[in-house]
Jmol script that loads the backbone (N, CA, C; Angstrom):
load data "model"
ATOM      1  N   UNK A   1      36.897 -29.372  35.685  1.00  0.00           N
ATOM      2  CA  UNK A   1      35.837 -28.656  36.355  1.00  0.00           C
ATOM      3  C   UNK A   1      36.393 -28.027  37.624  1.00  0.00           C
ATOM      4  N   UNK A   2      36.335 -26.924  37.497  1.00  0.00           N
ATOM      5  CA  UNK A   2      36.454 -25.922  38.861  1.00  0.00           C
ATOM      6  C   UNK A   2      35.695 -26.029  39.871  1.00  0.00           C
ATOM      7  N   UNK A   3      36.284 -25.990  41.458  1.00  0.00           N
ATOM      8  CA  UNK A   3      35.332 -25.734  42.693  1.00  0.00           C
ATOM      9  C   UNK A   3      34.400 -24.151  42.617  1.00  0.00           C
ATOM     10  N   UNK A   4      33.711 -24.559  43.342  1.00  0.00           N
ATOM     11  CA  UNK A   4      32.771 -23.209  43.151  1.00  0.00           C
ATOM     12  C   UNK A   4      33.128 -22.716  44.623  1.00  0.00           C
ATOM     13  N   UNK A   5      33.800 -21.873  44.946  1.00  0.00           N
ATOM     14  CA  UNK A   5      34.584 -21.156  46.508  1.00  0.00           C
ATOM     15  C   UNK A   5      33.051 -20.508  46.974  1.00  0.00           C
ATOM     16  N   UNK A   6      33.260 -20.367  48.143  1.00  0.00           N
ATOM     17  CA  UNK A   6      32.003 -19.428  49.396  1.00  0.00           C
ATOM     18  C   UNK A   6      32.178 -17.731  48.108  1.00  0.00           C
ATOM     19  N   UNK A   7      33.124 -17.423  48.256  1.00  0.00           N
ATOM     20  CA  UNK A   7      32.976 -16.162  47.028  1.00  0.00           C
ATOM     21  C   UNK A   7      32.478 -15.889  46.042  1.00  0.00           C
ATOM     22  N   UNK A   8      32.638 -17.280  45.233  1.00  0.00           N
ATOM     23  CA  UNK A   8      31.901 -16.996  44.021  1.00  0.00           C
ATOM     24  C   UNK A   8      30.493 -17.365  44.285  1.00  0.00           C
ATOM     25  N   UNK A   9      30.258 -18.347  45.448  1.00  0.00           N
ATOM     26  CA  UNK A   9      28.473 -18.279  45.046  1.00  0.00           C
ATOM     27  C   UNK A   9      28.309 -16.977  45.510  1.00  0.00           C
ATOM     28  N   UNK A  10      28.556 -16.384  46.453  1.00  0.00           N
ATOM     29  CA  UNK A  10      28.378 -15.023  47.101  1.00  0.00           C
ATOM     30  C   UNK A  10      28.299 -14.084  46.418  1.00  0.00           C
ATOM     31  N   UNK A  11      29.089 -14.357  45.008  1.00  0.00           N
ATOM     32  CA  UNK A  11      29.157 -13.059  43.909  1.00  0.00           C
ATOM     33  C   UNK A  11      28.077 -13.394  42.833  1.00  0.00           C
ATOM     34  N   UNK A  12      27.830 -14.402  42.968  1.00  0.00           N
ATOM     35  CA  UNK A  12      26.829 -14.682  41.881  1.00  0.00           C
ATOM     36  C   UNK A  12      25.651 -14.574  42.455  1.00  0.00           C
ATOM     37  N   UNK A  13      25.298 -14.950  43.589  1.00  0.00           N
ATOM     38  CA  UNK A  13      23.430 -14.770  44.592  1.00  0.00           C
ATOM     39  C   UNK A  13      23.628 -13.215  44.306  1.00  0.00           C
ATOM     40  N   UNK A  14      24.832 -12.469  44.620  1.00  0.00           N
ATOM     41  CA  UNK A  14      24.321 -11.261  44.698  1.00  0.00           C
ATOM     42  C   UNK A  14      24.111 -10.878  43.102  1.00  0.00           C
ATOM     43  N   UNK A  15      24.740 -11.505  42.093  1.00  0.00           N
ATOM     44  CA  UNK A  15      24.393 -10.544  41.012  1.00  0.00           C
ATOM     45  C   UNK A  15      22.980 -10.714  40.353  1.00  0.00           C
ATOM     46  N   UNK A  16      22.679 -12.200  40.967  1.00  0.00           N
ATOM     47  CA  UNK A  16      21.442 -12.735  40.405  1.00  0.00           C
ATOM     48  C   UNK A  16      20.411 -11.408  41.584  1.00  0.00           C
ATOM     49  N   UNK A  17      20.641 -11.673  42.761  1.00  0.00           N
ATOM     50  CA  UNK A  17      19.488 -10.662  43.525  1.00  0.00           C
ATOM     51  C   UNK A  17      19.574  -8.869  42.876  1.00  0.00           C
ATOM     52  N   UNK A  18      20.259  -8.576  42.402  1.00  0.00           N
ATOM     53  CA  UNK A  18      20.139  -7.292  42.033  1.00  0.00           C
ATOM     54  C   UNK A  18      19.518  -7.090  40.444  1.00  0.00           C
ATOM     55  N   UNK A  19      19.765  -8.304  39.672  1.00  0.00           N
ATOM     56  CA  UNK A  19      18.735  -8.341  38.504  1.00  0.00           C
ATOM     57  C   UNK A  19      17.466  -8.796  38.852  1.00  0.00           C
ATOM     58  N   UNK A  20      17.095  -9.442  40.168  1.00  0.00           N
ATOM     59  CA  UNK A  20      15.527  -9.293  40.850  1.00  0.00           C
ATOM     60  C   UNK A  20      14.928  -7.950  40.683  1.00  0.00           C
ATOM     61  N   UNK A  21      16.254  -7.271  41.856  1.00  0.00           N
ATOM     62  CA  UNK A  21      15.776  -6.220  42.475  1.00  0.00           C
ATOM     63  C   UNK A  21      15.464  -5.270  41.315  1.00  0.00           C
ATOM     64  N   UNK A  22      16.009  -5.278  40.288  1.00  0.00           N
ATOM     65  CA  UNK A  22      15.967  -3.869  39.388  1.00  0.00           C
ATOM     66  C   UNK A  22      14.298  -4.376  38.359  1.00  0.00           C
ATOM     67  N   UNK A  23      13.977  -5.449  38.709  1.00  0.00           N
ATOM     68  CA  UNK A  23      12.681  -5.818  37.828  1.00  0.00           C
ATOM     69  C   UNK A  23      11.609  -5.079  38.983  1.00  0.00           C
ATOM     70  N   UNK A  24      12.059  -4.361  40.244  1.00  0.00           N
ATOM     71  CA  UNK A  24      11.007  -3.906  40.890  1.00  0.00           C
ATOM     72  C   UNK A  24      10.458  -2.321  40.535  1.00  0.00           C
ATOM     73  N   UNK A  25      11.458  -1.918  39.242  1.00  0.00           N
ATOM     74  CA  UNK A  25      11.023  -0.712  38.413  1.00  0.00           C
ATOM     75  C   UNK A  25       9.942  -1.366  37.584  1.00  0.00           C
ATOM     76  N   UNK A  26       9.350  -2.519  36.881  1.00  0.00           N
ATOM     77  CA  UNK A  26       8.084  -2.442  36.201  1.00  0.00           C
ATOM     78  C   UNK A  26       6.828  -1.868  36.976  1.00  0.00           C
ATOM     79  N   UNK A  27       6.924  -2.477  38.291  1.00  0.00           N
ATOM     80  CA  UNK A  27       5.656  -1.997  38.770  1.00  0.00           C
ATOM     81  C   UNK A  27       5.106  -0.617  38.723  1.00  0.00           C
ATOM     82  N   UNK A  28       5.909   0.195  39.003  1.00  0.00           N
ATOM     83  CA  UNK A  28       5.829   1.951  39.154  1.00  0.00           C
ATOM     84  C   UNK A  28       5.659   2.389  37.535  1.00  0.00           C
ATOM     85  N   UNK A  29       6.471   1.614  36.970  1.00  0.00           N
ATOM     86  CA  UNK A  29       6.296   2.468  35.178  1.00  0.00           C
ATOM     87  C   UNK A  29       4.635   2.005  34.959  1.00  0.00           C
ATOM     88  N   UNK A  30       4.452   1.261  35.376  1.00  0.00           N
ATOM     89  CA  UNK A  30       2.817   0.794  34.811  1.00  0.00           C
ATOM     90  C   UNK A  30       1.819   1.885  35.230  1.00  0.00           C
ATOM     91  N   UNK A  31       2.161   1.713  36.747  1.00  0.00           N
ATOM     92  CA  UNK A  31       1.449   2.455  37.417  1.00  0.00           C
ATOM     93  C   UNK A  31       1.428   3.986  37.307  1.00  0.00           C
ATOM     94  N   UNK A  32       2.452   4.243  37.149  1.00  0.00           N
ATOM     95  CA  UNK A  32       2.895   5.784  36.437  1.00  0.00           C
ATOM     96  C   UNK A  32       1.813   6.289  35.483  1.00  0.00           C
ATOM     97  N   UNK A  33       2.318   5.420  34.447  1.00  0.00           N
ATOM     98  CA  UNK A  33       1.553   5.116  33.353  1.00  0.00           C
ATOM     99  C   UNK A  33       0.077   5.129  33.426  1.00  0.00           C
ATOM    100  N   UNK A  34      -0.690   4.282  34.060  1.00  0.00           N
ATOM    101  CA  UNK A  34      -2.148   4.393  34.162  1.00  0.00           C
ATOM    102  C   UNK A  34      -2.547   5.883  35.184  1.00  0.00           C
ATOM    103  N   UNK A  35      -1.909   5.726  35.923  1.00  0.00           N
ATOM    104  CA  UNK A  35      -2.255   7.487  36.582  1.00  0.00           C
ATOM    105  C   UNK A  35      -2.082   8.193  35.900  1.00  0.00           C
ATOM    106  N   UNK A  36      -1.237   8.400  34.973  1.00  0.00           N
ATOM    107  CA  UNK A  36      -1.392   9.313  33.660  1.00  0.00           C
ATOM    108  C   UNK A  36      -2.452   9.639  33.009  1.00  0.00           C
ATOM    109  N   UNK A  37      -2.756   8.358  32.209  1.00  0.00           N
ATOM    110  CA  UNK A  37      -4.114   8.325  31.618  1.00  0.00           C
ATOM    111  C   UNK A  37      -5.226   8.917  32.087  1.00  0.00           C
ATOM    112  N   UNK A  38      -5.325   7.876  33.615  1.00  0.00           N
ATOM    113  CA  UNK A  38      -6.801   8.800  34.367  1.00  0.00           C
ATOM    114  C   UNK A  38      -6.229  10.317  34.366  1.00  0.00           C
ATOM    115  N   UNK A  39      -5.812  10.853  34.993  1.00  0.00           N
ATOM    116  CA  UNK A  39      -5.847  12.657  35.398  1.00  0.00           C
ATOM    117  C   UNK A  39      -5.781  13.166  33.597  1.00  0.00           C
ATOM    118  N   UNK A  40      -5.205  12.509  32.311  1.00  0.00           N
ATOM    119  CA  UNK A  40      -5.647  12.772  31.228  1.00  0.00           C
ATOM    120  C   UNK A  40      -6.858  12.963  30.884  1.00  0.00           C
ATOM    121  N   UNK A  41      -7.394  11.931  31.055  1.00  0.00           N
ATOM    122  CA  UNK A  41      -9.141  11.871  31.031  1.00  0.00           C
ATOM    123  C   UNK A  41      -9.823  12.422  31.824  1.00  0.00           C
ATOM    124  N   UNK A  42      -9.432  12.766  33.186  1.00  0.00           N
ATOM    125  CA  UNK A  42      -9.881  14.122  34.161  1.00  0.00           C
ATOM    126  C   UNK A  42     -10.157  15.012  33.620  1.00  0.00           C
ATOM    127  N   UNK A  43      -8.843  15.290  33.191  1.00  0.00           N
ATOM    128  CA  UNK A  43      -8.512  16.715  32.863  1.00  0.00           C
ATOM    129  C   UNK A  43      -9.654  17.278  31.221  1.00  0.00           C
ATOM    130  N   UNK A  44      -9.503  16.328  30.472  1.00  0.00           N
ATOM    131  CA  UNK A  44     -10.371  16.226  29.456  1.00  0.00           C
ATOM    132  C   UNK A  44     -12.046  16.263  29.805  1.00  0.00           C
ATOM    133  N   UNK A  45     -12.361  15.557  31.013  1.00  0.00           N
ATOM    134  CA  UNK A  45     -13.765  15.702  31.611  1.00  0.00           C
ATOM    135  C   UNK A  45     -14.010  17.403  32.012  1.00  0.00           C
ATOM    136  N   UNK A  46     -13.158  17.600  32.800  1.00  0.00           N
ATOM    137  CA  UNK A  46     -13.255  18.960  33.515  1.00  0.00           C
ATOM    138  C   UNK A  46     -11.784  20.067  33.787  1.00  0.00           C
ATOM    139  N   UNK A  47     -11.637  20.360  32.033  1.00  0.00           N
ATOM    140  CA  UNK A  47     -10.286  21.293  32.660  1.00  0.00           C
ATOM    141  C   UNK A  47      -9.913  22.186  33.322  1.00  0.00           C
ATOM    142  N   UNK A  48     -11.355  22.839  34.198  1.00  0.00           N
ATOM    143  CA  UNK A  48     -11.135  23.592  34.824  1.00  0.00           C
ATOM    144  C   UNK A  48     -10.663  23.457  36.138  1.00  0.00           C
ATOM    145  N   UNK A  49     -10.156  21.774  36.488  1.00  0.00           N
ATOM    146  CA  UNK A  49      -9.665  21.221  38.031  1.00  0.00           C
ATOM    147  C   UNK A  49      -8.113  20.608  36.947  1.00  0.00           C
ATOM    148  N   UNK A  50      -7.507  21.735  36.225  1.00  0.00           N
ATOM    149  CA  UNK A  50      -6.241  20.605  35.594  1.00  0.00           C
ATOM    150  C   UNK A  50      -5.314  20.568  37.338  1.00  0.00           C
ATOM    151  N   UNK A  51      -5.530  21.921  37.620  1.00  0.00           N
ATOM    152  CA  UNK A  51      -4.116  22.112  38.165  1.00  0.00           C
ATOM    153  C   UNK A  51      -4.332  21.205  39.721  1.00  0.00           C
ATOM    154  N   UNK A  52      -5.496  21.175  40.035  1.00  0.00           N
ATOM    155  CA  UNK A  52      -5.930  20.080  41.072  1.00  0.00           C
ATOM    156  C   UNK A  52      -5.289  18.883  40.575  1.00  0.00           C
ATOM    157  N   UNK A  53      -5.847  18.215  39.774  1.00  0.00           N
ATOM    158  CA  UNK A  53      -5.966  16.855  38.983  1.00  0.00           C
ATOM    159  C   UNK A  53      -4.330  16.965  38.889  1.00  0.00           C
ATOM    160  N   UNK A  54      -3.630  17.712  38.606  1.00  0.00           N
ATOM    161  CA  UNK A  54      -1.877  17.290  37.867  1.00  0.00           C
ATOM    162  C   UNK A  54      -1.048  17.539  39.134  1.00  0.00           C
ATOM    163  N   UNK A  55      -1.475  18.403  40.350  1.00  0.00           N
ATOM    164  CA  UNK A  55      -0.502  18.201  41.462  1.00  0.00           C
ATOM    165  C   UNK A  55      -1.256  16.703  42.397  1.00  0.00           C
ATOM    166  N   UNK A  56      -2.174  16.553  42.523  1.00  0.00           N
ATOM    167  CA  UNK A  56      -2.523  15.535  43.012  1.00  0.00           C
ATOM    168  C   UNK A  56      -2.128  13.936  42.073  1.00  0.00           C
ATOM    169  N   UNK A  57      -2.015  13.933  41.073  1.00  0.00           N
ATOM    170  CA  UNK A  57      -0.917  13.004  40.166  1.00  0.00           C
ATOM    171  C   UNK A  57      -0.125  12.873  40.470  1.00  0.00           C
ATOM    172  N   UNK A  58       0.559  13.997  40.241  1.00  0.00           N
ATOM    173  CA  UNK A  58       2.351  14.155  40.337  1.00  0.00           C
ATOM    174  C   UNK A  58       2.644  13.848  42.016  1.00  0.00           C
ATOM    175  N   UNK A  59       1.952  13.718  43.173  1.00  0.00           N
ATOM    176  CA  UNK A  59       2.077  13.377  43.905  1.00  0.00           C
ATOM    177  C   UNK A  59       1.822  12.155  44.112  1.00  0.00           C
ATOM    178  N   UNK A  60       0.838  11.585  43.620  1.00  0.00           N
ATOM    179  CA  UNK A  60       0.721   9.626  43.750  1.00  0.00           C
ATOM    180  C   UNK A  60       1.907   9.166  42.769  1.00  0.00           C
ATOM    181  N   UNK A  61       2.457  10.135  41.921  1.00  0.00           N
ATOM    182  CA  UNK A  61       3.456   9.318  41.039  1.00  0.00           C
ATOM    183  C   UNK A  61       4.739   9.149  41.971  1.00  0.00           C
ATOM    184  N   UNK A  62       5.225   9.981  42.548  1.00  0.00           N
ATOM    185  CA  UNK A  62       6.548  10.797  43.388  1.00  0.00           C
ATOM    186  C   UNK A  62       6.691   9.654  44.456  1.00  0.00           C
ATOM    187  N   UNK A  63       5.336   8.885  45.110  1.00  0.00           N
ATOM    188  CA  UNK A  63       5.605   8.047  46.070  1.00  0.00           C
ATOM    189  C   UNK A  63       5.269   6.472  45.353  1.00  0.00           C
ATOM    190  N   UNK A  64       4.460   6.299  44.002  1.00  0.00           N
ATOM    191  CA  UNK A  64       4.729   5.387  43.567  1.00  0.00           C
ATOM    192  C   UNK A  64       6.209   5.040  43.110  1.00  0.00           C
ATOM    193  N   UNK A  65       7.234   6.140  42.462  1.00  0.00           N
ATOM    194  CA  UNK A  65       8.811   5.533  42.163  1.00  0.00           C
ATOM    195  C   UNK A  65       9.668   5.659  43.165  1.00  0.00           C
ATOM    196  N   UNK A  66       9.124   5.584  44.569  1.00  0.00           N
ATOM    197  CA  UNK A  66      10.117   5.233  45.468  1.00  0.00           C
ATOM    198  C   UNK A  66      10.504   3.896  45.497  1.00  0.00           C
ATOM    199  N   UNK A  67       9.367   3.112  45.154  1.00  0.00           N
ATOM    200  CA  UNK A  67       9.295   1.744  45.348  1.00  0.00           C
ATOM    201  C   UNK A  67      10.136   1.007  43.964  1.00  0.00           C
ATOM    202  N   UNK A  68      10.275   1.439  43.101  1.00  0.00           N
ATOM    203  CA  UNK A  68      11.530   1.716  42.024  1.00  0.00           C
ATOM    204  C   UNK A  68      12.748   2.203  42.213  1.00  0.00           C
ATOM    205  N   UNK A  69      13.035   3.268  42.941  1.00  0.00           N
ATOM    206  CA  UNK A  69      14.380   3.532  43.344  1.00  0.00           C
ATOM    207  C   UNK A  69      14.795   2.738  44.861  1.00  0.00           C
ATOM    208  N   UNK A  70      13.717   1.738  45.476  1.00  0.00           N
ATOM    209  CA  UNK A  70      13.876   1.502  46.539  1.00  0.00           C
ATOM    210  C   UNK A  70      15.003   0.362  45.536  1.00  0.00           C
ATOM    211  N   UNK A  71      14.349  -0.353  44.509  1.00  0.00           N
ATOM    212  CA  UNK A  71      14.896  -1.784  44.061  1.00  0.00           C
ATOM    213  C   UNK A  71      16.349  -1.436  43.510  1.00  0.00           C
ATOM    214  N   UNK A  72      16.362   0.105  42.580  1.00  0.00           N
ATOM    215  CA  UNK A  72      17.575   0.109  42.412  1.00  0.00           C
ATOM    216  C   UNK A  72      18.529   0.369  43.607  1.00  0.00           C
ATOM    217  N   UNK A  73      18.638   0.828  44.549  1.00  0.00           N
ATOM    218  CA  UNK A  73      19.110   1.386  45.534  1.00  0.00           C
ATOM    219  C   UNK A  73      19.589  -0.095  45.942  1.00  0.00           C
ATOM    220  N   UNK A  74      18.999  -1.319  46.515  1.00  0.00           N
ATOM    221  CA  UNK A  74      19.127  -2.483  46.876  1.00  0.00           C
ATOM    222  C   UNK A  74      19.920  -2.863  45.587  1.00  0.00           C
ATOM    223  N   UNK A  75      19.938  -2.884  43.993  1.00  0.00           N
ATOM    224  CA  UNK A  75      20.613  -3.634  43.258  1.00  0.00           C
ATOM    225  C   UNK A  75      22.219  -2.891  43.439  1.00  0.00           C
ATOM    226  N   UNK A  76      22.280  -1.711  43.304  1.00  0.00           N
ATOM    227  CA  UNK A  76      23.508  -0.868  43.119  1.00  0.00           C
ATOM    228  C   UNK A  76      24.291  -1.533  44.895  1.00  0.00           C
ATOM    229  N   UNK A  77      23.713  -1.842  45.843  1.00  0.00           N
ATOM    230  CA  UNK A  77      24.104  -2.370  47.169  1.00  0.00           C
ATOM    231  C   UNK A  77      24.751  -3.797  46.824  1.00  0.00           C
ATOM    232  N   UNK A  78      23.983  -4.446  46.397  1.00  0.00           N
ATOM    233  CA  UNK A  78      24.685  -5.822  45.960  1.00  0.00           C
ATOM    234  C   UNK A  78      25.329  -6.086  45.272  1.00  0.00           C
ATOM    235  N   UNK A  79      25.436  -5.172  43.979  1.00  0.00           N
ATOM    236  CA  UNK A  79      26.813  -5.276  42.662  1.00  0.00           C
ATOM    237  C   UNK A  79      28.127  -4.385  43.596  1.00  0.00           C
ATOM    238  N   UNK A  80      27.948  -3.635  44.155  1.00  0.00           N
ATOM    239  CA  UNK A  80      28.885  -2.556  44.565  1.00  0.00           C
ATOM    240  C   UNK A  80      29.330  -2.563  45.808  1.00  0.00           C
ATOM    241  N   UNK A  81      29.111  -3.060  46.936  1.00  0.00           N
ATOM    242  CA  UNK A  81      29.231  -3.296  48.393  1.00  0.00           C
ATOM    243  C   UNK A  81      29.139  -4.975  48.929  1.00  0.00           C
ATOM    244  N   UNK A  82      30.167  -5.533  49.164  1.00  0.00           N
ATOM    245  CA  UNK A  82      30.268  -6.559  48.865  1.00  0.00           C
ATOM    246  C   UNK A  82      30.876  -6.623  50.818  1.00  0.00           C
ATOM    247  N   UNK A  83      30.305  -7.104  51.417  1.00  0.00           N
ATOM    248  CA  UNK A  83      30.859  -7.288  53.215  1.00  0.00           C
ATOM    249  C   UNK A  83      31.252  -8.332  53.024  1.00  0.00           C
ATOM    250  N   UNK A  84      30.929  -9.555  52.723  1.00  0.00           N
ATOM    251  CA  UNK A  84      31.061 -10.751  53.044  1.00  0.00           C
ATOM    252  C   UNK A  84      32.342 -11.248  51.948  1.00  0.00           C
ATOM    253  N   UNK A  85      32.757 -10.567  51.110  1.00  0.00           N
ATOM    254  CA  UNK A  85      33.848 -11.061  50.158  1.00  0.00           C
ATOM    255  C   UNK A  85      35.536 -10.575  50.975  1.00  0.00           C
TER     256      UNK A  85
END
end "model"
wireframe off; spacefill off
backbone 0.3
color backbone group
């Protein structure tokens, strides 16, 4: 049985925290997803507000996947940038 060195836990917390971090893309695909639907069904209620209804979407979507690229941004930091090794 091998010692486990300050490095390797260090390489392993980080690989385990960046498969956290990248599970913080479900939230936004959902959400994506159901804002879809509604401005679908908007748009189906009253197509004469599509182009209202699809820039006002496409704008709650644009700041919902920040919070998705925030997690990848943090995972690609911890597999790839390593200070403490």
């Amino acid at each position: 049985m091998e010692n486990i060195t300050g490095t390797d836990l260090i390489l392993a917390c980080s690989a385990i925290g960046a498969g956290l971090a990248v599970i913080a893309g479900i939230g936004p695909g959902i959400g994506q997803g159901i804002a879809a639907g509604h401005a679908a069904a908007a748009v189906g209620r009253n197509p004469g507000a599509k182009s209202d209804i699809t820039s006002t979407m496409l704008l709650g979507q644009a700041v919902a996947e920040t919070t998705g690229l925030y997690g990848l941004l943090v995972a690609i930091l911890l597999l790839f940038v390593k200070p403490l090794v």
